[in-house]
C-alpha positions as CSV (number, residue, x, y, z in Angstrom):
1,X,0.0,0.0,0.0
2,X,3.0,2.1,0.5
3,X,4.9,1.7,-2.4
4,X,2.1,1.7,-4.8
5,X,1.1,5.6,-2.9
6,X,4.4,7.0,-3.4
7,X,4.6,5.0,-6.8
8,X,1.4,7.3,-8.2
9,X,2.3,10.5,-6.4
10,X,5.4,10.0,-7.6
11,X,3.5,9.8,-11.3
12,X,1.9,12.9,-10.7
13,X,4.7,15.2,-9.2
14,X,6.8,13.8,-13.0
15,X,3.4,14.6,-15.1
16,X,3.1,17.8,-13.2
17,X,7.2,18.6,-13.5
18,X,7.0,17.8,-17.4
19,X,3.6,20.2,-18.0
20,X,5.5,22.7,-16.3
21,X,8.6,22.2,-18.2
22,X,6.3,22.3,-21.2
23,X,5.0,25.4,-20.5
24,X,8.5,27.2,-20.0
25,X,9.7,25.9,-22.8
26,X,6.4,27.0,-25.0
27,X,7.1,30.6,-22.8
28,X,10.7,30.5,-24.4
29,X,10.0,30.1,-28.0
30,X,7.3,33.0,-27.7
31,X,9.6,35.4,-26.3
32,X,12.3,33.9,-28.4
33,X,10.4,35.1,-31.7
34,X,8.2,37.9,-30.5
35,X,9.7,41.4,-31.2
36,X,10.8,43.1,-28.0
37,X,14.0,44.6,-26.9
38,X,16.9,41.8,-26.8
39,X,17.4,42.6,-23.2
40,X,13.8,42.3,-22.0
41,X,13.9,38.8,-24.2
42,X,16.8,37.6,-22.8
43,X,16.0,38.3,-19.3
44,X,12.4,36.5,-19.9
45,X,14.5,33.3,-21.3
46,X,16.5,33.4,-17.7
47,X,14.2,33.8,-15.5
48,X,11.6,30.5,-16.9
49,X,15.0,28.5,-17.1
50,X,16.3,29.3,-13.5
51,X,12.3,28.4,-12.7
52,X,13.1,24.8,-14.5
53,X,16.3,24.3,-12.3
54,X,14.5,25.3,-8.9
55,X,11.3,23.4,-10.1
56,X,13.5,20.5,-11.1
57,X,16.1,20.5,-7.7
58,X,12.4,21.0,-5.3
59,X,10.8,18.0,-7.5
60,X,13.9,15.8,-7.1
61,X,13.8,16.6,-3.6
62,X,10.3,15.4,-3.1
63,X,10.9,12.3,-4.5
64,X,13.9,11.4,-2.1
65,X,12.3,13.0,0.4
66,X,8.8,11.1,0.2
67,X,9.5,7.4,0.6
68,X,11.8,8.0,3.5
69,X,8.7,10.3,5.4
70,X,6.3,7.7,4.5
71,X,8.3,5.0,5.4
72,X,9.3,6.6,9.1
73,X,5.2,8.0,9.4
74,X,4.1,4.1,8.6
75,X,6.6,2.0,10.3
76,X,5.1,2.3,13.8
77,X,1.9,1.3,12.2
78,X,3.5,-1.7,10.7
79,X,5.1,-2.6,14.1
80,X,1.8,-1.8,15.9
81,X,0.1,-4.6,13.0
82,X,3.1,-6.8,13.4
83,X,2.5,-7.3,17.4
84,X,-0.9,-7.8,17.3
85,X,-0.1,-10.3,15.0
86,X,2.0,-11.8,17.7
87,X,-0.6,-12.0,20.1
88,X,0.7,-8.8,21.9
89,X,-2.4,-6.9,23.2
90,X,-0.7,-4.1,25.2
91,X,1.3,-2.9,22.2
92,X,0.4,0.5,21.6
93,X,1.8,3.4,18.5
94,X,4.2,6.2,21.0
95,X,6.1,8.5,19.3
96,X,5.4,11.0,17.3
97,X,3.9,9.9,14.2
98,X,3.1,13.1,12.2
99,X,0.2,15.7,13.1
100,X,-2.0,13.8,9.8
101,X,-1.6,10.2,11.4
102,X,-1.8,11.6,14.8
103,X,-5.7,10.7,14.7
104,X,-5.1,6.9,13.6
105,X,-3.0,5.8,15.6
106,X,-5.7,7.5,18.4
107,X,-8.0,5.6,16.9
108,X,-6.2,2.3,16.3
109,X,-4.9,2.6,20.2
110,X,-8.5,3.3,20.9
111,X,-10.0,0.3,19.3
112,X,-7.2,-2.0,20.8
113,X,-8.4,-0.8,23.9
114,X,-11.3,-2.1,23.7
115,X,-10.6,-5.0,22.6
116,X,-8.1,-5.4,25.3
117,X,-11.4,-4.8,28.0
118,X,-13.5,-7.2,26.3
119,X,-10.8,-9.9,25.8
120,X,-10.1,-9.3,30.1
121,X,-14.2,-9.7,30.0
122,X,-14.3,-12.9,28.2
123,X,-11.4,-14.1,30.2
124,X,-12.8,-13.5,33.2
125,X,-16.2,-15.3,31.9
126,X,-14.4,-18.5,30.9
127,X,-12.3,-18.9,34.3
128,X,-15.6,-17.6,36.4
129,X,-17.4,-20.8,34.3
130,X,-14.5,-23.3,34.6
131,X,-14.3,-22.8,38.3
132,X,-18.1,-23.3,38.6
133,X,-18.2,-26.4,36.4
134,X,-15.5,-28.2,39.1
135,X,-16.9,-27.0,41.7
136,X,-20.1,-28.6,41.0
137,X,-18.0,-31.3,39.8
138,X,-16.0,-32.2,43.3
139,X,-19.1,-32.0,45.0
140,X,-21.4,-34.6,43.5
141,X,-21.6,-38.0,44.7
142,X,-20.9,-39.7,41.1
143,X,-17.1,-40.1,39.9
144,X,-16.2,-38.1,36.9
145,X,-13.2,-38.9,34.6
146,X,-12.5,-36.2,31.6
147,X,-10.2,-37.2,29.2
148,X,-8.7,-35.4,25.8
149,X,-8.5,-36.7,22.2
150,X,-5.3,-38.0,22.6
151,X,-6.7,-40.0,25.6
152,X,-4.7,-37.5,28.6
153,X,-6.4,-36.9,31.8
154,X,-8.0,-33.5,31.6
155,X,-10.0,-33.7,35.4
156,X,-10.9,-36.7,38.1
157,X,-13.4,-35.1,40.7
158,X,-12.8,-35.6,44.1
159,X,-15.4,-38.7,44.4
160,X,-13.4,-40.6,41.8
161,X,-10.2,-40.1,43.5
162,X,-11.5,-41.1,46.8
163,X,-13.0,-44.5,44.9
164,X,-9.4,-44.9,43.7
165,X,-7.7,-43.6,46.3
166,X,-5.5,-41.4,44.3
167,X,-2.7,-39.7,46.0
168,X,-0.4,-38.0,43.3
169,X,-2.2,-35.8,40.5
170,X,-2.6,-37.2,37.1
171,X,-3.8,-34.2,35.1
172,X,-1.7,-34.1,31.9
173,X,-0.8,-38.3,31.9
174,X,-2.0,-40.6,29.8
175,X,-5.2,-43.1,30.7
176,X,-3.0,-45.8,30.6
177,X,-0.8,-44.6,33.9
178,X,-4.2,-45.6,36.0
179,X,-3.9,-48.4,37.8
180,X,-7.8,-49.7,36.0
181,X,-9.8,-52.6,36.6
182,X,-9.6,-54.4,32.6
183,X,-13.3,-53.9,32.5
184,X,-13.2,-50.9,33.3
185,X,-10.5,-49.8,31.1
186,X,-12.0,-51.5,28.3
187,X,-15.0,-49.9,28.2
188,X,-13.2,-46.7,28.1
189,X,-10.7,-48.0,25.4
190,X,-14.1,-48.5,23.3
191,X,-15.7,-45.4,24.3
192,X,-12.6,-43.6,22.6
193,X,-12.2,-45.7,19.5
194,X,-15.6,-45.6,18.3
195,X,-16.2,-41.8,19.3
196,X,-19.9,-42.8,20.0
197,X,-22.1,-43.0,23.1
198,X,-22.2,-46.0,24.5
199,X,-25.1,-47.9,26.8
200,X,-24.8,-47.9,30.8
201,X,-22.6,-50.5,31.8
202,X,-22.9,-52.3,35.3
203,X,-19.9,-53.7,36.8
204,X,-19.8,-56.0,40.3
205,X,-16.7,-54.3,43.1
206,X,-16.5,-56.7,45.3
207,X,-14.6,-54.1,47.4
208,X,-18.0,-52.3,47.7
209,X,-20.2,-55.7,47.3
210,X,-22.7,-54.2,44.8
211,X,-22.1,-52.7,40.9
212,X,-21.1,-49.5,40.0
213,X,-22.5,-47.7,36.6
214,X,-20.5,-46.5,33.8
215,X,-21.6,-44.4,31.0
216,X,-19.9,-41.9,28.9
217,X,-21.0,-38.4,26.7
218,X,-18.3,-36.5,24.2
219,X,-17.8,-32.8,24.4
220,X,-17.5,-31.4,20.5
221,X,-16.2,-28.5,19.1
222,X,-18.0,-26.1,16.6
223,X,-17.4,-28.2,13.6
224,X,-18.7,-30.9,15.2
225,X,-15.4,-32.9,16.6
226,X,-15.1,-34.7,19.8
227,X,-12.5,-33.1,21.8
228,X,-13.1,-34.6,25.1
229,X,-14.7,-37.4,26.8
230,X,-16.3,-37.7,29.8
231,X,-16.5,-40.7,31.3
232,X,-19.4,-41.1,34.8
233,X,-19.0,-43.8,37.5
234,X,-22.0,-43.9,39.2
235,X,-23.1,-45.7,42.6
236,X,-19.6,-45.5,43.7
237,X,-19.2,-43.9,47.1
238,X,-18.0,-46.2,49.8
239,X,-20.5,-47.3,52.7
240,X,-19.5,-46.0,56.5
């Protein structure tokens, strides 16, 4: 966007430079072949052709001078572009930009403002929700076991730790660290290959001398992908 500006003002000052130069030169041969005194003509022809030479040296000047202003006037902007790009939300344009960009970079600074407070906002939201969700999580009587795509232990509630008396923290490690009963890592394994819902299943723990229940649900994305899984023991809590 830069280079093709200073490309076509650059067009214009050389269209405008050549008119003019047209002009003097049109000025010339009038004055060359009108009848005046020689003096008169000759001073005429001097001053349009020390008005080329300054015309000339100012236009030669511009186009030097141009690029550079633009490129000193714009480059904050492009830094400003290139951070957010980065992720970098408390990047603001300082400096002096020019009095004409003055106003956008207000206004760019303005708007990343904003998005900066609604960002904090939807933060805030997320972690007020995910701190909600666990808490009603750790307080229910049924075990829950959350699990990722690439089948790593996203959460065990409190009631499922107690069940398996857990000690260490196994967020982040992979299903197969838990020390599970085969029929109950089975029906896991299954509920992760085939990425479906699966019916209640009863298993006997003779530890607690009755069955527990095990059935599953899939957390998807917006395109419709499972992400997580969610896996419920049920009718686990230890008699006193």
């Amino acid at each position: 966007m830069n280079n093709s500006f200073t490309k076509w003002l650059k067009l214009f000052l050389a269209a405008f430079f050549v008119l003019a130069l047209l002009q003097a030169v049109g000025v010339i041969l009038t004055v060359r072949y009108a009848e005046m005194a020689p003096f008169a003509r000759a001073q005429i022809i001097n001053i349009e052709i020390i008005f080329i030479l300054i015309f000339f040296s100012l236009l030669s000047s511009v186009f030097v001078y141009i690029p550079i202003v633009f490129r000193r006037s714009l480059k904050r902007f492009f830094d400003f572009c290139d951070e957010i790009n980065r992720g970098r939300l408390d990047y603001e344009i300082r400096g002096e930009v020019g009095r004409e960009l003055t106003l956008l970079a207000d206004a760019l600074n303005g708007a990343l403002q904003s998005f900066r407070d609604y960002d904090y906002l939807k933060k805030s939201k997320i972690i007020e929700q995910y701190n909600r969700i666990h808490a009603v999580l750790d307080i229910i009587e049924d075990g829950i076991l959350i699990l990722d795509e690439e089948r790593n232990v996203l959460h065990i509630n409190n009631a499922l730790r107690i069940f398996w008396d857990l000690k260490s923290d196994f967020t982040g490690k992979p299903l197969e660290e838990l020390s599970l009963r085969p029929e109950i890592f089975r029906y896991i394994d299954h509920t992760l290959k085939s990425k479906i819902r699966s019916e209640i299943k009863k298993i006997y723990i003779k530890e607690l001398g009755r069955h527990i229940q095990l059935s599953n649900a899939m957390v998807r994305n917006e395109k419709g992908e499972v992400i997580n899984y969610v896996i419920a023991f049920r009718n686990i809590k230890k008699s006193k």
